[in-house]
C-alpha positions as CSV (number, residue, x, y, z in Angstrom):
1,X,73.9,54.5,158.5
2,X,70.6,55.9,157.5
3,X,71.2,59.2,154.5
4,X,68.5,61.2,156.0
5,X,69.0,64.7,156.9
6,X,67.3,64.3,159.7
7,X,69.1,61.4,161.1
8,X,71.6,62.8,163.0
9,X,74.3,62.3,166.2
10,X,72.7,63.2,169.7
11,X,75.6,65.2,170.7
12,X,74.9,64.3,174.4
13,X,75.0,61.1,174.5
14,X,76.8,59.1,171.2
15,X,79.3,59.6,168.4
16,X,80.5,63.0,169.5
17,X,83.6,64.2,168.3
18,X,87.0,63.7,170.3
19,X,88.0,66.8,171.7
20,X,91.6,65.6,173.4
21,X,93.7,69.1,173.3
22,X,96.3,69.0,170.8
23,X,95.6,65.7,169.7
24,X,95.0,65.2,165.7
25,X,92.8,62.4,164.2
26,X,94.7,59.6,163.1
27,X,92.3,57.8,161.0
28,X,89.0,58.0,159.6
29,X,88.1,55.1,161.9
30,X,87.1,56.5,164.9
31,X,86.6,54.6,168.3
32,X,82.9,56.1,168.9
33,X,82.7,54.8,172.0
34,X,86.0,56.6,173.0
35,X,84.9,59.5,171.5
36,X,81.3,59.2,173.2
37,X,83.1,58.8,176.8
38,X,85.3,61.8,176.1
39,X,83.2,64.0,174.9
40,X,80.4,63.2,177.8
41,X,83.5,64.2,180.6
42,X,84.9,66.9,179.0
43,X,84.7,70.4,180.8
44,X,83.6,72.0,177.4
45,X,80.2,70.0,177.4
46,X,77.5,72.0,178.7
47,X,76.0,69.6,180.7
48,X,79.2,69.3,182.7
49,X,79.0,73.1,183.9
50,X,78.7,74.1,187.2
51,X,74.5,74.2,188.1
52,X,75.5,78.1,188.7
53,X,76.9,78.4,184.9
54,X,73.9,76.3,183.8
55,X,70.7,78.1,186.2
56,X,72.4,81.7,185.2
57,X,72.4,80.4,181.5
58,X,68.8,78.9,181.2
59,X,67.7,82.3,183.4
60,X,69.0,84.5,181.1
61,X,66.7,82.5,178.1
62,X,63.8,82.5,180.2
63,X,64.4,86.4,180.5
64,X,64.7,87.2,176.8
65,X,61.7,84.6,175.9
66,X,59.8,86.5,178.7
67,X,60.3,90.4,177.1
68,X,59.5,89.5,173.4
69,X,56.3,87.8,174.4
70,X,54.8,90.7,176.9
71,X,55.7,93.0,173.9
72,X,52.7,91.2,172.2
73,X,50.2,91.4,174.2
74,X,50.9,94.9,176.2
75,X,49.4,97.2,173.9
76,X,45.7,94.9,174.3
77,X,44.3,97.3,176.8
78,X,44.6,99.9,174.6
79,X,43.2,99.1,170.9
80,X,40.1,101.6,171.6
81,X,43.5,104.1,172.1
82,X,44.7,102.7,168.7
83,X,41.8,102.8,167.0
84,X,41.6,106.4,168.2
85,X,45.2,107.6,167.3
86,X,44.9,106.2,163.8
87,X,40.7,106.5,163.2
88,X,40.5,102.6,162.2
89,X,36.9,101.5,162.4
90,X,36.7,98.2,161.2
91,X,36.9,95.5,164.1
92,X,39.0,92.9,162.1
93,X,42.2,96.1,161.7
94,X,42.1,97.1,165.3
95,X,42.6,93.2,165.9
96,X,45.4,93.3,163.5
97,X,47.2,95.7,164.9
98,X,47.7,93.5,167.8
99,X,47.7,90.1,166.0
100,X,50.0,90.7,163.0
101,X,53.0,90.5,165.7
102,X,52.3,86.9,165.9
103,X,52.2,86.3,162.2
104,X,55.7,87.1,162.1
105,X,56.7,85.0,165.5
106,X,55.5,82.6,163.5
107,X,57.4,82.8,160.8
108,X,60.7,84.2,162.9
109,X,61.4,80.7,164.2
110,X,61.8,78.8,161.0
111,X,64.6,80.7,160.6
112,X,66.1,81.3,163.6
113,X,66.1,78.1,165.0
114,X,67.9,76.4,162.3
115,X,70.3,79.7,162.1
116,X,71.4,78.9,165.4
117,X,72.1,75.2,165.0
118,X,74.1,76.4,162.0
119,X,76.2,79.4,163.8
120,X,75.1,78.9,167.5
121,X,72.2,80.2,169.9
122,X,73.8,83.3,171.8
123,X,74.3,85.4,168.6
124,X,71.2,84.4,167.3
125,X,69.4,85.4,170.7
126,X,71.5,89.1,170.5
127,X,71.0,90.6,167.3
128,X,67.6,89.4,167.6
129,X,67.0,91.7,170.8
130,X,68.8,94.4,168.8
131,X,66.8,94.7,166.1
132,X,63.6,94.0,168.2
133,X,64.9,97.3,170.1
134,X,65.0,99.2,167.0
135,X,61.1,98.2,165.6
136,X,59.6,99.0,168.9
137,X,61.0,102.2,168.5
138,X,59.0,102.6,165.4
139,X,56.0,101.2,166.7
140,X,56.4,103.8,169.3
141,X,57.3,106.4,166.5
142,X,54.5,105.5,164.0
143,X,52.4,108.0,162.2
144,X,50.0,105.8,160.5
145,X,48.5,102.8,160.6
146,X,50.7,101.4,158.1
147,X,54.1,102.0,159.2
148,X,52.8,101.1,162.9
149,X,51.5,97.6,161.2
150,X,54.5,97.6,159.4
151,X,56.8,98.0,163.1
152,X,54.9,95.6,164.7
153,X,55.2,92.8,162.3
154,X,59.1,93.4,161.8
155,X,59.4,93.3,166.1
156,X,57.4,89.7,166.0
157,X,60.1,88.7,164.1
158,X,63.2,90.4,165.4
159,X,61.4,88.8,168.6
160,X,61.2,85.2,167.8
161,X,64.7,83.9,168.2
162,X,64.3,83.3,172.2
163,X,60.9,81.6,171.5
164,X,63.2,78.8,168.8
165,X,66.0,78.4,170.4
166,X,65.1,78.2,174.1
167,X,64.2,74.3,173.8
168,X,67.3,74.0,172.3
169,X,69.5,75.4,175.1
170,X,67.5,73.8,178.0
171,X,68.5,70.3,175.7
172,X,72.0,71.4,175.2
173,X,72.1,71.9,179.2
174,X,70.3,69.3,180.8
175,X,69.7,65.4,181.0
176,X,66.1,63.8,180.4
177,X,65.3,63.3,183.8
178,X,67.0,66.9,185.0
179,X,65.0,69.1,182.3
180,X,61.4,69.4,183.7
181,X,62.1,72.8,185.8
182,X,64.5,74.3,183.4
183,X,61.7,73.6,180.7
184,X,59.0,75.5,183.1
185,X,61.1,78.1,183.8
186,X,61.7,78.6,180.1
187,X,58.3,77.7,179.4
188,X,56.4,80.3,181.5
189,X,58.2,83.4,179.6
190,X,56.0,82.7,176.2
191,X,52.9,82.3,178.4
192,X,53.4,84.8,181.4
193,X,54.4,87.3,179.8
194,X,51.4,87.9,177.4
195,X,49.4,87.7,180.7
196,X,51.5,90.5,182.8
197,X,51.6,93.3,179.4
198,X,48.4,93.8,179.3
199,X,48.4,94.4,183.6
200,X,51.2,97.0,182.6
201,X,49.8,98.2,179.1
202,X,46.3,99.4,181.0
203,X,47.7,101.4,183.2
204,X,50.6,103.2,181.1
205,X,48.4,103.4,178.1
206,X,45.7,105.4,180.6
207,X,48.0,107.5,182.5
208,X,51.0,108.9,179.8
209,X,49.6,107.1,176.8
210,X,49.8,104.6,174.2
211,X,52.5,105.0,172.2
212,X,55.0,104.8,175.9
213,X,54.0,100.8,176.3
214,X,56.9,100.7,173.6
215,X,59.1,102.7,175.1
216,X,58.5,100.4,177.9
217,X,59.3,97.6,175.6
218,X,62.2,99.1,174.5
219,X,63.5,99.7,178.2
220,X,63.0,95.8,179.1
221,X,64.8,94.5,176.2
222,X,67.5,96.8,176.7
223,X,68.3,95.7,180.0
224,X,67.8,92.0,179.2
225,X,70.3,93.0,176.4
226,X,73.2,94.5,178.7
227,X,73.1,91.6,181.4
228,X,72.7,88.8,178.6
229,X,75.4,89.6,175.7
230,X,77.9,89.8,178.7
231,X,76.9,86.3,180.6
232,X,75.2,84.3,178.0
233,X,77.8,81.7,176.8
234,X,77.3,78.9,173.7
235,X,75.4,75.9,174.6
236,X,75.3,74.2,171.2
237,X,77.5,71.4,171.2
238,X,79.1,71.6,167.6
239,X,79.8,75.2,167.6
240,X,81.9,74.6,170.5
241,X,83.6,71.7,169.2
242,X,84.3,73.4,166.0
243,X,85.7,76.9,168.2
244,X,87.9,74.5,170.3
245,X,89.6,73.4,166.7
246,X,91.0,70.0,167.8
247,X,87.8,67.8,166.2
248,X,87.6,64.6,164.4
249,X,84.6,63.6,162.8
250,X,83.8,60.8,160.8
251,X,83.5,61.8,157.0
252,X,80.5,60.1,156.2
253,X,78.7,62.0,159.1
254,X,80.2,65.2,158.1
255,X,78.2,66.4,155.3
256,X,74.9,67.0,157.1
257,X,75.5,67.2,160.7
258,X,78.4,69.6,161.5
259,X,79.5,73.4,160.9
260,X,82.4,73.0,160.7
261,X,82.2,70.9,157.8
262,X,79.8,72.3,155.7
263,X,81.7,73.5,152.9
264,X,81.8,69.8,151.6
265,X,78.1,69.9,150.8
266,X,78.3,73.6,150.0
267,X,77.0,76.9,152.6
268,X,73.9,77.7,150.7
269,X,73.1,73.9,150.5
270,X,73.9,73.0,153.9
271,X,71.6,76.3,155.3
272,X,68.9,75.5,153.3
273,X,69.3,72.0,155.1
274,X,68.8,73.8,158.4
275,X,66.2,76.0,157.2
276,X,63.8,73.7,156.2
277,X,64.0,70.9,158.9
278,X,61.2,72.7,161.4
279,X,58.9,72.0,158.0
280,X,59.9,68.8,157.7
281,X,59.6,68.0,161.5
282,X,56.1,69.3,161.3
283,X,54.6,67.6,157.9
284,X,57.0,64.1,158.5
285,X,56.1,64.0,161.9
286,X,52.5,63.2,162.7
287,X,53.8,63.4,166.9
288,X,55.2,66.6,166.2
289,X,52.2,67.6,164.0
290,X,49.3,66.7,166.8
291,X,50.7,68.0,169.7
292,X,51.5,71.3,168.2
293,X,48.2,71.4,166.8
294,X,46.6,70.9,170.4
295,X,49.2,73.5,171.7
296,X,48.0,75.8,168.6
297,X,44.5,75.4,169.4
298,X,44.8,76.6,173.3
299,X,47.6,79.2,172.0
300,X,44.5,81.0,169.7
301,X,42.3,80.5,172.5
302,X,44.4,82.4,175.1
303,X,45.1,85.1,172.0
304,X,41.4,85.5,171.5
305,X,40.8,85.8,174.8
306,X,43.4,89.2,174.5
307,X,41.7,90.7,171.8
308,X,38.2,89.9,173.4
309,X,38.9,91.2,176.8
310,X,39.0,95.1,176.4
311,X,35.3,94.9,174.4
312,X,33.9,92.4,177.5
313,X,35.1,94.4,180.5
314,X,34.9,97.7,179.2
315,X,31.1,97.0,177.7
316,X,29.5,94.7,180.3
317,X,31.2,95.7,183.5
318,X,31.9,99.1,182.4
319,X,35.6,99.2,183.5
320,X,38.5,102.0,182.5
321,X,41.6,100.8,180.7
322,X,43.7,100.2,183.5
323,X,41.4,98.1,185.2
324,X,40.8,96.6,182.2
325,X,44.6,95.3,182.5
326,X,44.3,93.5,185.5
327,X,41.3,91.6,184.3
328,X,44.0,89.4,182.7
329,X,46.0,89.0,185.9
330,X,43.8,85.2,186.0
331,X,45.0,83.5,183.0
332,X,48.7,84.8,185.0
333,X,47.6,83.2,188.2
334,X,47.1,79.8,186.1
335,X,49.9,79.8,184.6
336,X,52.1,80.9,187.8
337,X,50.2,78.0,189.6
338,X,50.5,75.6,186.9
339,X,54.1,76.2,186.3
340,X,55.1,75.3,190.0
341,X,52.5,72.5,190.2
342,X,53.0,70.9,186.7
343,X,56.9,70.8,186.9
344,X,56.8,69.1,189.9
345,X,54.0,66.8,189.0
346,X,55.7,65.9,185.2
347,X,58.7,64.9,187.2
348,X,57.4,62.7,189.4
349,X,55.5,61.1,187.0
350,X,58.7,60.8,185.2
351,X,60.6,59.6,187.9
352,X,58.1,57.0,188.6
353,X,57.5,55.6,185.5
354,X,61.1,55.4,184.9
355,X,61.9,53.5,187.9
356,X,58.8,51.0,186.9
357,X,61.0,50.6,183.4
358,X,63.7,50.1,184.9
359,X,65.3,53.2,185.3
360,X,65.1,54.0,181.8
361,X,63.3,56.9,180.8
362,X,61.2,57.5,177.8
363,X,59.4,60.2,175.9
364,X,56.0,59.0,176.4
365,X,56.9,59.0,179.8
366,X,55.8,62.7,179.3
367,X,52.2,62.3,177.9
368,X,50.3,61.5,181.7
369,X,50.6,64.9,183.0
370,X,49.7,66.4,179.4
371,X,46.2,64.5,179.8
372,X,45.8,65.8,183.0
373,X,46.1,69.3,181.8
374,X,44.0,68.4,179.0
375,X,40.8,68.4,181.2
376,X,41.3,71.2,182.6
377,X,41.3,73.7,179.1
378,X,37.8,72.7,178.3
379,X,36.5,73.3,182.0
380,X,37.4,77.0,182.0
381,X,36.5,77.6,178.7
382,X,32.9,76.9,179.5
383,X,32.9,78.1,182.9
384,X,34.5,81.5,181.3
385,X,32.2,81.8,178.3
386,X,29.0,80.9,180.3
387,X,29.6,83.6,183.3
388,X,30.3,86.0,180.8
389,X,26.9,85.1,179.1
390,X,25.1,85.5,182.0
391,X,27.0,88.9,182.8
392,X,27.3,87.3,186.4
393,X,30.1,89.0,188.8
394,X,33.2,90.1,187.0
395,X,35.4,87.5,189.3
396,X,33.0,84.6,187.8
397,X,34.6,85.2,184.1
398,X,38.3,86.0,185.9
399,X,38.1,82.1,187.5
400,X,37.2,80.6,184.7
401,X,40.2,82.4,182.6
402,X,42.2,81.0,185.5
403,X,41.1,77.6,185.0
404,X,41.9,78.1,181.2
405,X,45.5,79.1,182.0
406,X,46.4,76.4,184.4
407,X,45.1,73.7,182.1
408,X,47.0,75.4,179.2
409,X,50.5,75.9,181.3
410,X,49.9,71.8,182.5
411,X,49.4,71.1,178.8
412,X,52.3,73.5,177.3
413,X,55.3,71.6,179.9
414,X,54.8,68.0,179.0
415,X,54.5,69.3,175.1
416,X,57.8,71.1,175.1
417,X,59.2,68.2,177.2
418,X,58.2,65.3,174.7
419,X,59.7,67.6,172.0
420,X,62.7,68.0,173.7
421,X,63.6,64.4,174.5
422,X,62.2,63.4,170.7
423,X,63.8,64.8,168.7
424,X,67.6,65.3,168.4
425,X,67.7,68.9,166.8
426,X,65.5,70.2,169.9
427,X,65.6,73.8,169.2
428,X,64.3,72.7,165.0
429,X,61.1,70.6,167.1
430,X,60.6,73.3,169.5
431,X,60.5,76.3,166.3
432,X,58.0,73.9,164.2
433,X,55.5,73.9,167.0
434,X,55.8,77.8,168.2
435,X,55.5,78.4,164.7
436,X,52.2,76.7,164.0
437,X,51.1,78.3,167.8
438,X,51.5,81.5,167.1
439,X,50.0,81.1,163.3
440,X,47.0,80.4,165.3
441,X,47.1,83.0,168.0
442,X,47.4,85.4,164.7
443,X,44.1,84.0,162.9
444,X,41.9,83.5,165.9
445,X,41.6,87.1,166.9
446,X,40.9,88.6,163.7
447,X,37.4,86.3,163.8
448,X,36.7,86.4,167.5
449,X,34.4,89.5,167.6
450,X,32.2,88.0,164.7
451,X,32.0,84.7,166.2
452,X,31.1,85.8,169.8
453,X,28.7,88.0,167.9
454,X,26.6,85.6,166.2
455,X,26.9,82.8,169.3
456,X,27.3,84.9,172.3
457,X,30.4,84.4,174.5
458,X,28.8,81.1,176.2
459,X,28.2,79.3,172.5
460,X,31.4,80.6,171.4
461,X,33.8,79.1,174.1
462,X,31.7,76.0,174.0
463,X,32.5,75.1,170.8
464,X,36.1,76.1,171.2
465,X,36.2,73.7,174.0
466,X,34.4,70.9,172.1
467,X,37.5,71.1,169.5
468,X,39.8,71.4,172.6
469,X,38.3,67.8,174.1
470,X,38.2,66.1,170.2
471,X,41.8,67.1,169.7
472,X,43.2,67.1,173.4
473,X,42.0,64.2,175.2
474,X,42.4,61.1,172.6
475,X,45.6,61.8,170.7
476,X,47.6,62.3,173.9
477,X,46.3,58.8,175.1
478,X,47.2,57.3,171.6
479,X,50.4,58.5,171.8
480,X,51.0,57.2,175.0
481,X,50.5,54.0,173.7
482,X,52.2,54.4,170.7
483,X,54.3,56.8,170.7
484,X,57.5,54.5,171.1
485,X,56.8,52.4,168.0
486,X,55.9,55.5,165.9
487,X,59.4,56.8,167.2
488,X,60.8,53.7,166.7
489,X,60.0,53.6,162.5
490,X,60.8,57.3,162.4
491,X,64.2,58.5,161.0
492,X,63.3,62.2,162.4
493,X,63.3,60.9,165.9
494,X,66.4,60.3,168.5
């Protein structure tokens, strides 16, 4: 057996601890596949659940990992109100105030994610929504533009937990071939919900005023708060092994891969285990590294595209703030139309390939409908960068955004889905790649005024997409050839 702390059980599918009530271990020798058949049918497993229990579970995810990202982007509207509330002046601070959030989702899910394959997801998801409560009430509250900097960068990261540990749950809960829709629907939260805030940010931030998108904010999480902390229930697999007390593990496995056993490596040891496996995924992992690159590169993009909007629309088409809002209603309309289309699609594709393998399913099985979506990014970038150039009709810019988000949602599904069926600590996978997205979505706005300054919107979004075809159209296609053997050598893989 390999020493890595990466190598680890797929509790799933193999050496899963025996969970017969009442029974004690009898011997360090354990039957694994005894213990793999009776963990598999036992009623505690999350993948034997009712599809009620399961659909009310991953709903309740995709609910939390919608709020935290619409809190991001709902206050985009109104940066000229920001910059008028706290007379800021320079371009690259009003960007800040909006970006900084997503400095600190980037940095949220290296811990969380591993936190919660330490002490479980649900906890993790509810004192995350807590405090994310409490910081939006001092964004709300601010006085300056330092403490409201301040607030915003501590909600991004009271707000990240949904965004690490969502994979996770939708792999705790469902099979390879049964994950595709439960990945959308968890998948469309982090990308439809930055595109509806702004639709709701305009129009509050006009009419009552800034400082009440927060309050707003505040009201959403809450309720996501009072349905979710009574109906969420534990998905992780070891945490409910270890609360149902009747486990038996073998020793050698025990150090690194279970709760319940840490104390025989030591806590702090085994946390910083946890802690630092999304870095390790990331900088180990060329796979993991190059499609969360490609997903980092479109997740700036759409981010610029936020703090570019209100300057464009307000400027060139002359519209007020709350009209301003709906401008962004296209990239939602991709990604609406993308989620339905590209779920289906990916599992089809799946299916197919599957059955050609003889109904065996692998990751790479994935990567097809990711270069499918990969054509489409570039196309709206130029199509959106050159209308604007032109100042042609206002709806010219709004397709090409749309264009842009369906090609990003297409892309975003097969990413999180290869992820998922990679690599066995899911949620650990899923955190290393939101983490380097939103890094991105941070940076790129704080240069996107000067850069569409000095080339114009149509030179700027065509070297955007130029980067988007070099990085998004080869490496997928590579990795669909060899994807299995890299996975294959890898100790970080399944």
């Amino acid at each position: 057996m390999s020493n890595s702390p990466l190598r680890s059980i797929s509790f799933a599918h193999q050496d899963l601890p025996k969970l017969t009530t009442g029974e004690k271990p009898q011997s360090p020798e354990l039957d694994d596949d005894k213990i793999t058949y009776e963990w598999e049918h036992h009623p505690a497993n999350p993948r034997n659940w009712s599809p009620a229990k399961k659909w009310t579970t991953t709903t309740l995810v995709a609910l939390y990992t919608f709020v935290t990202p619409l809190a991001s982007s709902i206050m985009a509207p109104g940066l000229l109100d920001i910059a008028v509330k706290f007379n800021i002046t320079s371009p690259t601070v009003i960007a800040l105030t909006l970006c900084i959030f997503l400095l600190s989702f980037a940095i949220g899910p290296l811990f969380a994610a591993p936190l919660s394959e330490v002490y479980g997801r649900v906890w993790v998801l509810h004192l995350g929504n807590l405090f994310f409560i409490a910081f939006n009430l001092g964004c709300a509250l601010s006085n300056d533009t330092t403490s409201f900097i301040i607030f915003r960068f501590l909600a991004g990261l009271a707000g990240s937990p949904p965004i690490a540990c969502g994979g996770g749950v939708v792999s705790d809960l469902f099979a390879e071939h049964d994950r595709a829709l439960a990945v959308a629907l968890y998948s469309i939260g982090p990308l439809i919900g930055p595109a509806i805030g702004p639709v709701m940010g305009g129009f509050i931030a006009e009419s009552v005023g800034i400082q009440y998108v927060f309050y707003v904010v505040v009201g959403l999480s809450g309720i996501a708060g009072m349905i979710g902390i009574p109906l969420l229930k534990e998905t992780y697999a070891p945490v409910i092994m270890n609360r149902l007390d009747n486990m038996a593990l073998d020793p050698e496995k025990a150090a690194v891969e279970h709760p319940a056993l840490q104390d025989e490596m030591g806590k702090w040891a085994y946390l910083w285990l946890n802690l630092k496996r999304p870095v390790i995924l990331l900088t180990r992992s060329f796979i993991c590294f190059i499609l969360s690159l490609y997903m980092a590169l479109t997740y700036g993009i759409y981010y610029l595209m936020f703090s570019t909007f209100p300057d464009l629309f307000s400027k060139t088409y002359h519209f007020s703030t709350g009209i301003s809002g709906l401008t962004y209603l296209g990239i939602g309309l991709g990604f609406l139309t993308a989620s339905f289309f590209g779920a289906r699609v990916s599992s089809k594709i799946y299916a197919y390939l599957a059955a050609k393998n003889g109904g065996k399913g692998k990751p790479e099985m994935r990567i097809p409908a990711l270069i499918f979506g990969s054509l489409f990014v570039p196309v709206g970038l130029f199509w959106y960068g050159w209308s604007a150039q032109a100042k042609a009709h206002f709806m010219l810019p709004i397709i090409g955004t749309t264009i842009f988000g369906f090609g990003l949602m297409t892309c975003f599904l097969p990413i999180q889905l290869y992820l998922v069926d990679t690599f066995t600590y899911a949620a650990s996978a899923t955190a290393a790649a939101s983490t380097f997205r939103s890094l991105l979505g941070f940076a790129f706005p704080l240069f996107g005024e000067q850069m569409f300054a000095s080339l114009g919107y149509g030179g700027g979004n065509s070297l955007l997409a130029g980067i988007a075809i070099v990085i998004g159209i080869p490496f997928p296609v590579w990795i669909y050839f060899a994807g299995e053997g890299m996975r294959e050598r890898s100790s970080l893989a399944r």
